[in-house]
Biopython code that builds the backbone (N, CA, C, O; Angstrom):
import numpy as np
from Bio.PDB.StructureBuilder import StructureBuilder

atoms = [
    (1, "UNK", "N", (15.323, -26.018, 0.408)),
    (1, "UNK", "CA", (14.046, -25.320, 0.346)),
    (1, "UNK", "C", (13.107, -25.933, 1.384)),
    (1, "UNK", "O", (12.742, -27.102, 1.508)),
    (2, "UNK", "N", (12.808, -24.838, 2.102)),
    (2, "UNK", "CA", (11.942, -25.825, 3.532)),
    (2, "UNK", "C", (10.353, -26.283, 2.910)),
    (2, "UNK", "O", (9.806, -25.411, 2.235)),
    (3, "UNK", "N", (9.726, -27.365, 3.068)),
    (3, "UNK", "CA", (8.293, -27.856, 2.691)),
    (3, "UNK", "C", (7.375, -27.155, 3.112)),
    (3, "UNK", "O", (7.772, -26.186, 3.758)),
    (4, "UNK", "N", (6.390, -27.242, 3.017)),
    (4, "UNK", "CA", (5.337, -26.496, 3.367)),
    (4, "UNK", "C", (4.900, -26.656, 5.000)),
    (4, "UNK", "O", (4.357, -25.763, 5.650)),
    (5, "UNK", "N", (5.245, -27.934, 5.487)),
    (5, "UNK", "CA", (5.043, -28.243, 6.502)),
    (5, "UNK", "C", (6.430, -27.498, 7.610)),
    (5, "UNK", "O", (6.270, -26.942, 8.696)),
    (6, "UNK", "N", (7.118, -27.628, 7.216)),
    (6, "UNK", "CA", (8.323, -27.360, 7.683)),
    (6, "UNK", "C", (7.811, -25.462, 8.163)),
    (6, "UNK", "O", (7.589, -25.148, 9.332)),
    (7, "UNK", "N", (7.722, -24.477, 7.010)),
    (7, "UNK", "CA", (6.925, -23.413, 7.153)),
    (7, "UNK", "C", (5.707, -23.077, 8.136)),
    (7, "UNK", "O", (5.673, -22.083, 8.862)),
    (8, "UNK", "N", (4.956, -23.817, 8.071)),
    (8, "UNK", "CA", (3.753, -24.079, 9.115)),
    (8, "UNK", "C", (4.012, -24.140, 10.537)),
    (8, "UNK", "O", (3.534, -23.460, 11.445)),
    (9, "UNK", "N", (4.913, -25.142, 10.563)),
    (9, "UNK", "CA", (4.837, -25.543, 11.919)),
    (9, "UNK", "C", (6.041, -24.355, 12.486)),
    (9, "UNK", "O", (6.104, -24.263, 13.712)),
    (10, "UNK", "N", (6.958, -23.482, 11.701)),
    (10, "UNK", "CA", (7.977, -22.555, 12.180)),
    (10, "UNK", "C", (7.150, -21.335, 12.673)),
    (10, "UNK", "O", (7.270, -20.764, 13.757)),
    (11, "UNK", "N", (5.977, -20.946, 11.302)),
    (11, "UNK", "CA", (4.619, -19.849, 12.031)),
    (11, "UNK", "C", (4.061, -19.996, 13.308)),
    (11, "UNK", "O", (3.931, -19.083, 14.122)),
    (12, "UNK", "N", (3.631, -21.540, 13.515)),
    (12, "UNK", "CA", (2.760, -22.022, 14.576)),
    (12, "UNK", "C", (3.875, -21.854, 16.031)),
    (12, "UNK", "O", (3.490, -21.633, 17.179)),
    (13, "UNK", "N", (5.491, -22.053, 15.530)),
    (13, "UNK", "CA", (5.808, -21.838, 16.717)),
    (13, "UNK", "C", (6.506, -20.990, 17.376)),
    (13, "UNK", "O", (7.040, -21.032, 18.484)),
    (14, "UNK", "N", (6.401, -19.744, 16.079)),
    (14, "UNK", "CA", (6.285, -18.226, 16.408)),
    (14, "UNK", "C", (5.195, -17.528, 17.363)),
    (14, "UNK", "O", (5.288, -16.645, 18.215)),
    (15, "UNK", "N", (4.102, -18.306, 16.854)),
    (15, "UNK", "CA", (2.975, -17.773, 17.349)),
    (15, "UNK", "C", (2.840, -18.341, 18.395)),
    (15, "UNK", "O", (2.085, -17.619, 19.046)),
    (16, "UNK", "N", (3.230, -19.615, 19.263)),
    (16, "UNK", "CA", (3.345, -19.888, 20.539)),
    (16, "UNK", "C", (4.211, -18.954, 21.552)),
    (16, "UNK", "O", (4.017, -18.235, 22.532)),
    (17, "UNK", "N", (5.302, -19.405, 20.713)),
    (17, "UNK", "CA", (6.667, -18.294, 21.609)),
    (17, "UNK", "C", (5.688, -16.794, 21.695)),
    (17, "UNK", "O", (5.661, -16.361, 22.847)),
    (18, "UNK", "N", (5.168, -16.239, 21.034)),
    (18, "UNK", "CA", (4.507, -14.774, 21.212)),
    (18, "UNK", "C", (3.471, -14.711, 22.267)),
    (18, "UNK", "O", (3.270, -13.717, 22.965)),
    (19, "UNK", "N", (2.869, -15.752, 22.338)),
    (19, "UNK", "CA", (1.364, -16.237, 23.322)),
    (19, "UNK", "C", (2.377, -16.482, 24.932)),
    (19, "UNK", "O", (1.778, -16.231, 25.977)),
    (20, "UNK", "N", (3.342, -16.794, 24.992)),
    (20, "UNK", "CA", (4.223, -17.672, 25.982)),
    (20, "UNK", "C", (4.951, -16.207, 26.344)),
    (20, "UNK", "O", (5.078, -16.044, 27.558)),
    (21, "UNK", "N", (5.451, -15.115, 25.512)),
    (21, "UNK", "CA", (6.090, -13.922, 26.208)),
    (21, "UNK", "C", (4.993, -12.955, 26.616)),
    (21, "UNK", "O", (5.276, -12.310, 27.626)),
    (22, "UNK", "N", (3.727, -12.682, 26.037)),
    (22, "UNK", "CA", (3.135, -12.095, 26.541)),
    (22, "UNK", "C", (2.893, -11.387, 27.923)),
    (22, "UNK", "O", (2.165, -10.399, 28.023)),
    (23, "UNK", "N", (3.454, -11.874, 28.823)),
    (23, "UNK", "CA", (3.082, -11.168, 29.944)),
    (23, "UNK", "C", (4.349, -10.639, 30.441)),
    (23, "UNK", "O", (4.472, -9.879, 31.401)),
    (24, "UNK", "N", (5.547, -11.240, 29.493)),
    (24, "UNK", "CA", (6.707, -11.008, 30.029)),
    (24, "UNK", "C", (6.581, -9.027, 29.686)),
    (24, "UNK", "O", (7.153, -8.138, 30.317)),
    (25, "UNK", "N", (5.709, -8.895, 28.583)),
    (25, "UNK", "CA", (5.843, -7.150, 28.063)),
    (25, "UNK", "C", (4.554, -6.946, 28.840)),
    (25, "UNK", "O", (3.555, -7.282, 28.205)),
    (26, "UNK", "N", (4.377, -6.565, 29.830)),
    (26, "UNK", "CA", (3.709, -5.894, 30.784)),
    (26, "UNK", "C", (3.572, -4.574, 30.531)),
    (26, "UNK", "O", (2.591, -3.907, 30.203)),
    (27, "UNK", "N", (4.885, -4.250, 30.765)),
    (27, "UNK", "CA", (4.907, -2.662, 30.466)),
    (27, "UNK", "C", (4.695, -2.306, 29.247)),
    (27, "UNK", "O", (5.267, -2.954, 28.371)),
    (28, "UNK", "N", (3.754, -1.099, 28.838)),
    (28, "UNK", "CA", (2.954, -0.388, 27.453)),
    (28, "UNK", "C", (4.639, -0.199, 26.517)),
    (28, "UNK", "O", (4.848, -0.795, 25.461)),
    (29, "UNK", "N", (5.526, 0.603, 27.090)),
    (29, "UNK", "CA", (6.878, 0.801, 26.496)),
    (29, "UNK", "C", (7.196, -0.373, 25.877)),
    (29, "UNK", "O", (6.912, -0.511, 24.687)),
    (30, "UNK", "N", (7.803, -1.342, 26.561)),
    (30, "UNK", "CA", (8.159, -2.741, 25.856)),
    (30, "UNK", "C", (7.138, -2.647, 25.021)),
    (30, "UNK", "O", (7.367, -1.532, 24.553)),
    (31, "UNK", "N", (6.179, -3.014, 24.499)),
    (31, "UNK", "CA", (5.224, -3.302, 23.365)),
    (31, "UNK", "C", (5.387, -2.268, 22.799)),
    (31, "UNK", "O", (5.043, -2.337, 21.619)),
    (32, "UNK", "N", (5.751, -1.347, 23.095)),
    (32, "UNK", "CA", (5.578, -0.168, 21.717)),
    (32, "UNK", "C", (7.631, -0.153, 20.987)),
    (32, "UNK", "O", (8.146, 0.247, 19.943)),
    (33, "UNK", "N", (8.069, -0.700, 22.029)),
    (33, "UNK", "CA", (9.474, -1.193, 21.514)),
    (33, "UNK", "C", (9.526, -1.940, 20.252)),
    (33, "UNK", "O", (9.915, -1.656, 19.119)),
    (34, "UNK", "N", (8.902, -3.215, 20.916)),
    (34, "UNK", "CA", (8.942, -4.721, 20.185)),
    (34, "UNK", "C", (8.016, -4.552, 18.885)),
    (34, "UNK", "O", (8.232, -5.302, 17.934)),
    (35, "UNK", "N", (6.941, -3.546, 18.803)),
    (35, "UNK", "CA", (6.335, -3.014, 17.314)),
    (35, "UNK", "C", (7.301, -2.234, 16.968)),
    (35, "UNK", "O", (7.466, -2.198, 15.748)),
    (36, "UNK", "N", (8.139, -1.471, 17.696)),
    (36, "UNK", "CA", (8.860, -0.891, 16.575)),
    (36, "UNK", "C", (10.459, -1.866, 15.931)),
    (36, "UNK", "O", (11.154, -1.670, 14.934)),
    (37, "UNK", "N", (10.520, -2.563, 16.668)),
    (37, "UNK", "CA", (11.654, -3.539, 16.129)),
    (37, "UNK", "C", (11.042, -4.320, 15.130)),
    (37, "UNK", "O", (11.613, -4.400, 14.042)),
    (38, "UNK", "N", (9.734, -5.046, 15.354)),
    (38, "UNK", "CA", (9.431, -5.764, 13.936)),
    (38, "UNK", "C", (8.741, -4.796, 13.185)),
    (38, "UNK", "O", (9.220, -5.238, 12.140)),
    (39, "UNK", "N", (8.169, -4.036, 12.864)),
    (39, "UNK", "CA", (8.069, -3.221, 12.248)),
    (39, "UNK", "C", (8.903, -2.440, 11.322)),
    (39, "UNK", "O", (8.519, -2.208, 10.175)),
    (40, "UNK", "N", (10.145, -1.984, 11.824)),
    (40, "UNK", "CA", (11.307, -0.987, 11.660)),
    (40, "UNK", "C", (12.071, -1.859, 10.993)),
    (40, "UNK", "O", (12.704, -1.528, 9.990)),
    (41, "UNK", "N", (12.085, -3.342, 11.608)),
    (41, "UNK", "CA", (13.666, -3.749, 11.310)),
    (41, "UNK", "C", (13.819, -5.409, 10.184)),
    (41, "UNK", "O", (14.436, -5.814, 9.199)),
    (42, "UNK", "N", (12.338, -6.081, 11.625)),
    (42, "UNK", "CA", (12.554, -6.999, 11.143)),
    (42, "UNK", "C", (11.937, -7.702, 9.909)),
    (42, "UNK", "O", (12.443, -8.570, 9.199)),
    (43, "UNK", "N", (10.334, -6.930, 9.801)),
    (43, "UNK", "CA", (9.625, -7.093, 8.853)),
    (43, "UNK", "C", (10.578, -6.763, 7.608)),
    (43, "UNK", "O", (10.987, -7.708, 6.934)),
    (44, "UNK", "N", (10.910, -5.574, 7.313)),
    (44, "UNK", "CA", (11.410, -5.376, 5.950)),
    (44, "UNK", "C", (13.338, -6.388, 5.415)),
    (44, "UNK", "O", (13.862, -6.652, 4.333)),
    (45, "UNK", "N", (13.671, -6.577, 6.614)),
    (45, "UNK", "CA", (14.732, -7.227, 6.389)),
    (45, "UNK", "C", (13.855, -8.777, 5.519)),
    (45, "UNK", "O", (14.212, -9.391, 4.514)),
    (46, "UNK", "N", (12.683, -8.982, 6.391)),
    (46, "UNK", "CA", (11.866, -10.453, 5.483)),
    (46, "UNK", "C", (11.577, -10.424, 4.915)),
    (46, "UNK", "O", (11.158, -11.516, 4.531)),
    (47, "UNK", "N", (11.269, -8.927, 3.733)),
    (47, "UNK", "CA", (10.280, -8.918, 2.448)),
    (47, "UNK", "C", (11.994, -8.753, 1.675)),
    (47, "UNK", "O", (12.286, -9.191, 0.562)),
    (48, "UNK", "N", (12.987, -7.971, 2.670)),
    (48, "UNK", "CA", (14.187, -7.984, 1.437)),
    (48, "UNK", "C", (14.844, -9.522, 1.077)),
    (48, "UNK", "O", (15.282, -9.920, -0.002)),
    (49, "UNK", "N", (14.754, -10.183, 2.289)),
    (49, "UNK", "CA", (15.156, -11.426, 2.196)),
    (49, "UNK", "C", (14.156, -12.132, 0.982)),
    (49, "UNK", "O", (14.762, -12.610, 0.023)),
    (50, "UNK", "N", (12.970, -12.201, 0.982)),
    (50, "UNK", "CA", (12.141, -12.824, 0.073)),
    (50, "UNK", "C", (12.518, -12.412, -1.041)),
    (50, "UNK", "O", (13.044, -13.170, -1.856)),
    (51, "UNK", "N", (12.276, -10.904, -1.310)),
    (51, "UNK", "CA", (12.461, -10.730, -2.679)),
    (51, "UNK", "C", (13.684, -11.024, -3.435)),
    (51, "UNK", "O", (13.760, -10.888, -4.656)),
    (52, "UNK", "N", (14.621, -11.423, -2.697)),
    (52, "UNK", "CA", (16.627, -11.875, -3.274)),
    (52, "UNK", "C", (15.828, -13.157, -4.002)),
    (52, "UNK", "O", (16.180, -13.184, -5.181)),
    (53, "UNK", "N", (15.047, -14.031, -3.758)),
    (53, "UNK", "CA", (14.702, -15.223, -4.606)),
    (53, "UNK", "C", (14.214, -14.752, -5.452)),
    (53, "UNK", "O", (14.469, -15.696, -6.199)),
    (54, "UNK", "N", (13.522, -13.865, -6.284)),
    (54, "UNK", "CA", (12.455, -13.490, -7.048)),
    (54, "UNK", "C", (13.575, -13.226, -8.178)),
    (54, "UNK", "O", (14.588, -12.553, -7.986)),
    (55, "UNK", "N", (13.121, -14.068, -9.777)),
    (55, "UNK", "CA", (14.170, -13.998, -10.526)),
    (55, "UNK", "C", (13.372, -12.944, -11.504)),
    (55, "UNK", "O", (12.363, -13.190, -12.165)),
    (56, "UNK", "N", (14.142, -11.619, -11.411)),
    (56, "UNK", "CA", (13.519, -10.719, -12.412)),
    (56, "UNK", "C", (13.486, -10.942, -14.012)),
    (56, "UNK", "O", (13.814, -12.089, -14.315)),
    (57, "UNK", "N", (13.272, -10.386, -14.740)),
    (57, "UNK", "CA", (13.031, -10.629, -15.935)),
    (57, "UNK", "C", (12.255, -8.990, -16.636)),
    (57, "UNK", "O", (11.137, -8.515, -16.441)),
    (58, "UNK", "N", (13.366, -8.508, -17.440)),
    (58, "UNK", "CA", (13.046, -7.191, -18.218)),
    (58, "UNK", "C", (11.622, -7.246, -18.395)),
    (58, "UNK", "O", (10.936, -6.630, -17.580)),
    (59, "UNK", "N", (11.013, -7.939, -19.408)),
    (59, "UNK", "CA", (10.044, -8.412, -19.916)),
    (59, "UNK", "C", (8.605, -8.075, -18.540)),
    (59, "UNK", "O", (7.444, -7.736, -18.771)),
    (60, "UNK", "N", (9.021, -8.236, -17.681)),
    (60, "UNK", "CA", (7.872, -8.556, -16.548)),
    (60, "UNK", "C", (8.042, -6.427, -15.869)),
    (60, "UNK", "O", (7.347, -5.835, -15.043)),
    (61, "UNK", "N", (9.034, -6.008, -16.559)),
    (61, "UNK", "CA", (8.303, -4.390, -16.242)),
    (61, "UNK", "C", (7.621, -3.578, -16.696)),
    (61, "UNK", "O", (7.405, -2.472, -16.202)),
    (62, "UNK", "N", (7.202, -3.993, -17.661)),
    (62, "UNK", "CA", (6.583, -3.651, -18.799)),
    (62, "UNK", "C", (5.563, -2.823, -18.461)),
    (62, "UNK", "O", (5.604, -1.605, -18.631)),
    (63, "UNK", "N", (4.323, -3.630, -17.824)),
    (63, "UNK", "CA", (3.050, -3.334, -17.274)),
    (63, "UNK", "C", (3.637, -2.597, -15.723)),
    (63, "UNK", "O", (2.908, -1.654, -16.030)),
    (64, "UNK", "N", (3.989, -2.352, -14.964)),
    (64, "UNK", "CA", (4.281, -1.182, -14.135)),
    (64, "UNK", "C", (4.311, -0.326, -14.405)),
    (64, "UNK", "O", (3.861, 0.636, -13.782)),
    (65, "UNK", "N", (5.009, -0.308, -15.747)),
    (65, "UNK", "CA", (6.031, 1.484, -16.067)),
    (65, "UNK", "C", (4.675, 1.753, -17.162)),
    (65, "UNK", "O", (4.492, 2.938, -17.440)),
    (66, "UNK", "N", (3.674, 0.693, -17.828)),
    (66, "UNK", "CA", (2.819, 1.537, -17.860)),
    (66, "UNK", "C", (1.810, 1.742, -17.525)),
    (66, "UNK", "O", (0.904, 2.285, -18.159)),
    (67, "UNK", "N", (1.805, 1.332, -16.451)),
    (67, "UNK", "CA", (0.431, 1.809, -15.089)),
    (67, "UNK", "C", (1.294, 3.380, -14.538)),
    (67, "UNK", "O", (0.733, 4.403, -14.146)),
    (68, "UNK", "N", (2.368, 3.207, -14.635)),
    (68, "UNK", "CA", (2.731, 4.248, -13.862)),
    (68, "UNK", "C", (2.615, 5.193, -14.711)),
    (68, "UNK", "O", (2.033, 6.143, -14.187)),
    (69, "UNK", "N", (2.999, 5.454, -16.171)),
    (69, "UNK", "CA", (2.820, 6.405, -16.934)),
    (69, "UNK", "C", (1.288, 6.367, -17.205)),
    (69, "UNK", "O", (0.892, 7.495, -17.497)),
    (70, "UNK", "N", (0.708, 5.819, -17.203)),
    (70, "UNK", "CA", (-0.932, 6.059, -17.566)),
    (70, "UNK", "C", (-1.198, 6.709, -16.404)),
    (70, "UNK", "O", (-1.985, 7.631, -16.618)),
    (71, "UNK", "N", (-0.776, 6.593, -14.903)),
    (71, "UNK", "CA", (-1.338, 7.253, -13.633)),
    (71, "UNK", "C", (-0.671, 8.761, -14.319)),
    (71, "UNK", "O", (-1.514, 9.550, -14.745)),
    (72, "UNK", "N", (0.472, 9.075, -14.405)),
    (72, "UNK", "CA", (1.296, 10.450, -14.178)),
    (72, "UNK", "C", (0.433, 11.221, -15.353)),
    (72, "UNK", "O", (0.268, 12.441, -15.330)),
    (73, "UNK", "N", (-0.033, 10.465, -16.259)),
    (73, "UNK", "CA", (-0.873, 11.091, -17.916)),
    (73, "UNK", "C", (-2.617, 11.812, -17.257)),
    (73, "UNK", "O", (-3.170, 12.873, -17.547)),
    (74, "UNK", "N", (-3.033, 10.749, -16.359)),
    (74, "UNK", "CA", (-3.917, 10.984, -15.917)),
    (74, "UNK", "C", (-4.288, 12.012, -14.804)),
    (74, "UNK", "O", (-5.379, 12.533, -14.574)),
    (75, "UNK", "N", (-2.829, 12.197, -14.039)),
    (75, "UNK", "CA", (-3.030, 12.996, -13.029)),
    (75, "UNK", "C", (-2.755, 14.520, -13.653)),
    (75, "UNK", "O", (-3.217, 15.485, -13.043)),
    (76, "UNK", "N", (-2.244, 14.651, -14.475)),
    (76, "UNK", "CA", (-1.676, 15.711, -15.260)),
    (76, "UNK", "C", (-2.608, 16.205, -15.956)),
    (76, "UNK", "O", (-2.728, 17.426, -16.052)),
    (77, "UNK", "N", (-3.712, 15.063, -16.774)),
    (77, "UNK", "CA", (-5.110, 15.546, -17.454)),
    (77, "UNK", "C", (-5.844, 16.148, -16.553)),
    (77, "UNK", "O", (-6.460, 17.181, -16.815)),
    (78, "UNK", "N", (-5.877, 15.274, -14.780)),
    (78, "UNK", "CA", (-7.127, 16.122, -14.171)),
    (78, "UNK", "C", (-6.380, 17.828, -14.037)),
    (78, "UNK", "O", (-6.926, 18.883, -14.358)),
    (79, "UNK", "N", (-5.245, 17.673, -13.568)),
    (79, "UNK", "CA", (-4.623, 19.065, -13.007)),
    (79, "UNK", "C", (-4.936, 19.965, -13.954)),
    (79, "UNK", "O", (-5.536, 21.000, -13.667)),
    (80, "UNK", "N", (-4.528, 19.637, -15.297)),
    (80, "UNK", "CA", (-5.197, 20.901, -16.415)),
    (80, "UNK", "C", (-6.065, 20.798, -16.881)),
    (80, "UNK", "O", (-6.394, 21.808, -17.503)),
    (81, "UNK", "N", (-7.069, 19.583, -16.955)),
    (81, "UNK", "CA", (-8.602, 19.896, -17.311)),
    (81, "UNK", "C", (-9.395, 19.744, -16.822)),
    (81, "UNK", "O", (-10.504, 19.517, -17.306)),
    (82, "UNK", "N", (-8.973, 19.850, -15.143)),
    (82, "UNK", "CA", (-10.225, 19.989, -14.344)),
    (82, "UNK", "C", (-10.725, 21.400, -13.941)),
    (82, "UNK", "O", (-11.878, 21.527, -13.530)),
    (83, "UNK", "N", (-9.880, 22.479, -14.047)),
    (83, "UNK", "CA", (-10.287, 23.875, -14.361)),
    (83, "UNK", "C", (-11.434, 24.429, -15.459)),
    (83, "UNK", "O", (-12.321, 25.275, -15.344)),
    (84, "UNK", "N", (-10.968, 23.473, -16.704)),
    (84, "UNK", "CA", (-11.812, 23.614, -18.161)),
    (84, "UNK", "C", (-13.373, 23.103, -17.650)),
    (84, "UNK", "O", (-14.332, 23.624, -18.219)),
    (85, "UNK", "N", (-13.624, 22.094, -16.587)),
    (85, "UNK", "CA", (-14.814, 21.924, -16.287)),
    (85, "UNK", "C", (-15.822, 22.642, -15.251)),
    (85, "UNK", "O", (-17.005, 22.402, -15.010)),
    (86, "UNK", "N", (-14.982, 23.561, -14.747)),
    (86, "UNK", "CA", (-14.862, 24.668, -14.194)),
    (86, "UNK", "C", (-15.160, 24.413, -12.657)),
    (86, "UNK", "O", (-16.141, 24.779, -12.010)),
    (87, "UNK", "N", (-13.967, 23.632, -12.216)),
    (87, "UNK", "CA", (-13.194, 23.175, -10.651)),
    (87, "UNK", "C", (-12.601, 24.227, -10.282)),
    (87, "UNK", "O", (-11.437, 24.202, -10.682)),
    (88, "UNK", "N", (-12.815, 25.027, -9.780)),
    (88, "UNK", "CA", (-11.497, 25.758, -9.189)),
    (88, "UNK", "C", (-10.531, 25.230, -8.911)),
    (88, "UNK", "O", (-10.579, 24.279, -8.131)),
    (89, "UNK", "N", (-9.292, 25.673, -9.464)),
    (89, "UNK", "CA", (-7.823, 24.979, -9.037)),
    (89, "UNK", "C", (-7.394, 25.402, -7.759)),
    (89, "UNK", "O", (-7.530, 26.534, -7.295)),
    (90, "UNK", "N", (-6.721, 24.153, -7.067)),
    (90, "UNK", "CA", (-6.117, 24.210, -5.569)),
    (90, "UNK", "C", (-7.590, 24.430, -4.382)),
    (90, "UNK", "O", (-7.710, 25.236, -3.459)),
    (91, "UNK", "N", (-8.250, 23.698, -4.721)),
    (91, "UNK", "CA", (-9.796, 23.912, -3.751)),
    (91, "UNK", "C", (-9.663, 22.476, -3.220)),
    (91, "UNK", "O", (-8.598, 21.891, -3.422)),
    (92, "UNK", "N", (-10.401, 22.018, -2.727)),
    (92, "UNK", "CA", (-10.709, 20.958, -1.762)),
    (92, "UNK", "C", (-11.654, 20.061, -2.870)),
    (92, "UNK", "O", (-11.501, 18.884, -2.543)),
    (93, "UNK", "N", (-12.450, 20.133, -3.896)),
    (93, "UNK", "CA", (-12.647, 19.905, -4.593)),
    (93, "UNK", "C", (-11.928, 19.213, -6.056)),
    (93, "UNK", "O", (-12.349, 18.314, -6.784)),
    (94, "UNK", "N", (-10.759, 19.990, -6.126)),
    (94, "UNK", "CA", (-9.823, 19.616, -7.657)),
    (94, "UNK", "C", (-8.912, 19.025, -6.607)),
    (94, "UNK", "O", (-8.739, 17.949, -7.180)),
    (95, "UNK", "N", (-8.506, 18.964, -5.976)),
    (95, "UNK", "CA", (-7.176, 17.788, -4.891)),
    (95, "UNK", "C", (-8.296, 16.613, -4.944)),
    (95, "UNK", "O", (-7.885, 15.674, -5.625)),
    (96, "UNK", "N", (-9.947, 16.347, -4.275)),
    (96, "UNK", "CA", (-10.365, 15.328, -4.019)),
    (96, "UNK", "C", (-10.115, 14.511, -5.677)),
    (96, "UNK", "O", (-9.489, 13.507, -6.018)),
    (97, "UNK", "N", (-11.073, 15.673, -6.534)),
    (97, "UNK", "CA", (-10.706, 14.906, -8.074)),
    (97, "UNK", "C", (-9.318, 14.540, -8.420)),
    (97, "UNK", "O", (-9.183, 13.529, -9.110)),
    (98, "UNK", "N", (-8.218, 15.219, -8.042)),
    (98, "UNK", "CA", (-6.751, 14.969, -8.692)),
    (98, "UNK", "C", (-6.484, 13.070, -7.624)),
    (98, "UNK", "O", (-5.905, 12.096, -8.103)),
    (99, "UNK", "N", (-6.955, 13.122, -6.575)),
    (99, "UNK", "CA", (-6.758, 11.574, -6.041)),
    (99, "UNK", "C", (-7.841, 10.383, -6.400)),
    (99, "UNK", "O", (-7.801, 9.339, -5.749)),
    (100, "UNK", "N", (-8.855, 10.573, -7.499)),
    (100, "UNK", "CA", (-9.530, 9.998, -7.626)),
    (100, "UNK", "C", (-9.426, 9.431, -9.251)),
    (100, "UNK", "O", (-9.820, 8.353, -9.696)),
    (101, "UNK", "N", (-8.663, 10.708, -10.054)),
    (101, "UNK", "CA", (-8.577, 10.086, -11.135)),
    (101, "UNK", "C", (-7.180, 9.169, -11.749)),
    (101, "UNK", "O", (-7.232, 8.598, -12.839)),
    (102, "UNK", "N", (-6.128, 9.145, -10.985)),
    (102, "UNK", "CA", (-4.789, 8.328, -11.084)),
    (102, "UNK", "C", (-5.451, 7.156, -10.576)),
    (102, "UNK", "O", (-5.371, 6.195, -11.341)),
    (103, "UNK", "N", (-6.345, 6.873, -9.058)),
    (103, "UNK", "CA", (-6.179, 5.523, -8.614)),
    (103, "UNK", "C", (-6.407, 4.347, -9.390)),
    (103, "UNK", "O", (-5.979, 3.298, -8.911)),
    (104, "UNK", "N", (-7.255, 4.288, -10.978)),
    (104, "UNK", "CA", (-7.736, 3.436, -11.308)),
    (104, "UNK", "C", (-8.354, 2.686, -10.630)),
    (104, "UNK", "O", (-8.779, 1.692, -11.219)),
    (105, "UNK", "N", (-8.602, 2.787, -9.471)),
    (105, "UNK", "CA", (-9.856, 2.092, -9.034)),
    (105, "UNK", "C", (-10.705, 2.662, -8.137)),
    (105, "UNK", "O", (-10.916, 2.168, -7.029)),
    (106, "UNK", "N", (-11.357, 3.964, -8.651)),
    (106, "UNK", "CA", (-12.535, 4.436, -7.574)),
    (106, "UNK", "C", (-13.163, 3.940, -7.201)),
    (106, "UNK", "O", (-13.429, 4.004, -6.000)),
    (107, "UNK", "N", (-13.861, 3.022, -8.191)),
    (107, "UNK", "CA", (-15.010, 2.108, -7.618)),
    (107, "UNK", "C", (-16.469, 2.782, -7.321)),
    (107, "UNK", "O", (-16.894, 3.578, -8.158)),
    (108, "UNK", "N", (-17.090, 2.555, -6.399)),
    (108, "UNK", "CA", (-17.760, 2.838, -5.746)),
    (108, "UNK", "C", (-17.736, 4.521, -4.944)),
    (108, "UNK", "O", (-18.641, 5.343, -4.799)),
    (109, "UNK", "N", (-16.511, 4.543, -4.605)),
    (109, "UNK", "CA", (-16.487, 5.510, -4.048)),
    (109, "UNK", "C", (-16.439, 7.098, -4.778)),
    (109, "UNK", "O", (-16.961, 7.947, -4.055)),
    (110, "UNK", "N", (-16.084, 7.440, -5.638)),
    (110, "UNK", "CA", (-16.633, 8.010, -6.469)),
    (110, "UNK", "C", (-18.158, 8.557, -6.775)),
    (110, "UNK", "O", (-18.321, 9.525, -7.518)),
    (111, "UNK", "N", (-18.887, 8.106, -6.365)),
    (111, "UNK", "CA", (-20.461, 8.289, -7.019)),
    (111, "UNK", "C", (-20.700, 9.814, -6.544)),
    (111, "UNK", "O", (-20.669, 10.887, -7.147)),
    (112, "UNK", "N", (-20.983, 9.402, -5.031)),
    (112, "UNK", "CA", (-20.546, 10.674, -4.371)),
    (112, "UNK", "C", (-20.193, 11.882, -4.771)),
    (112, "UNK", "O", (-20.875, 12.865, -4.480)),
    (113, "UNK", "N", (-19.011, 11.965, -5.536)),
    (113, "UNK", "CA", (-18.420, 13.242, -5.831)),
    (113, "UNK", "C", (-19.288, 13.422, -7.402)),
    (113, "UNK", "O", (-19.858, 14.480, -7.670)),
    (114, "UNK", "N", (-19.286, 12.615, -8.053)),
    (114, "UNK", "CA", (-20.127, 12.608, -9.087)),
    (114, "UNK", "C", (-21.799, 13.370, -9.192)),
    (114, "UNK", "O", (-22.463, 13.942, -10.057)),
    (115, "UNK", "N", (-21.895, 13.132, -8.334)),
    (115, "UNK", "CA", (-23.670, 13.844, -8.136)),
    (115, "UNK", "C", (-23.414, 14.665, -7.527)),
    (115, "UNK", "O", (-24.311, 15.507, -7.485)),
    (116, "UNK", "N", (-21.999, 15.038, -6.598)),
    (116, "UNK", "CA", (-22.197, 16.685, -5.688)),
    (116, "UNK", "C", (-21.635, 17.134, -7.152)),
    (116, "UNK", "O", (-22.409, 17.985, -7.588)),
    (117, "UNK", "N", (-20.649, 16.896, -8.010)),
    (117, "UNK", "CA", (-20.289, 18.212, -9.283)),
    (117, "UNK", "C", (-21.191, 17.868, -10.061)),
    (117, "UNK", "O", (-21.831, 18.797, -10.554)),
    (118, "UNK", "N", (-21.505, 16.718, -10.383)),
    (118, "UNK", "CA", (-22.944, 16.559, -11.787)),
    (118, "UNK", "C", (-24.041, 17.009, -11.887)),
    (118, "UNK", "O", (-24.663, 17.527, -12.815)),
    (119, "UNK", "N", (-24.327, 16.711, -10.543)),
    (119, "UNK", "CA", (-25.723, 16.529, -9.985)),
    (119, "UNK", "C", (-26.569, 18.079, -9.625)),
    (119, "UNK", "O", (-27.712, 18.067, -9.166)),
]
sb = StructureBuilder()
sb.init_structure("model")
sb.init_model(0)
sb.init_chain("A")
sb.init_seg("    ")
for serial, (resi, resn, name, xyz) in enumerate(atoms, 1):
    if name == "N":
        sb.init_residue(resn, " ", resi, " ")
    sb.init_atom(name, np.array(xyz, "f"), 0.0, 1.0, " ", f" {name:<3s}", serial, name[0])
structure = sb.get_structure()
């Protein structure tokens, strides 16, 4: 298992080697290559590699499957009772509400739509 230091200094000398090829990608093509190789290939090969350590456990899906069923319950409430509040269905209006009420986290952003239908 590499130390923390060991990690650090492998980033730091990624990030040299990248500072040190820089001019070697001159050309716009090469750079739009080399984003699509780490991007495409190599990034996700590192999150698959990471996640092979991650020791699952039944117990720990619990809360996904029901965020995910509380989203699908919720998106399903706006689709049929956002008509009853009298949204027109399939408008630009009941799509903005149908993405606002699954996210669980409007936040802020929300208010907005709140005072153009409330208000």
């Amino acid at each position: 298992m590499p130390t923390a230091i060991q990690t650090s200094l492998s980033l730091l000398l990624m990030i040299l080697l990248g500072f040190l090829l820089r001019s070697k990608l001159d050309n716009d093509s090469h750079r739009k290559g080399l984003k699509v190789v780490i991007l495409d290939l190599a990034l996700p090969a590192m999150i698959f590699v990471a996640l092979l350590g991650i020791k699952m456990d039944a117990e720990l899906l619990i809360l996904p499957v029901l965020v995910l069923l509380w989203n699908g319950f919720m998106l399903a409430a706006g689709y049929f009772g956002l008509p009853w509040l009298g949204v027109e269905r399939d408008s630009a209006q009941h799509r903005t509400w149908l993405m606002l009420f699954p996210s669980l986290a409007p936040g802020l952003s929300c208010f907005p739509f709140f005072d153009r239908v409330f208000g």
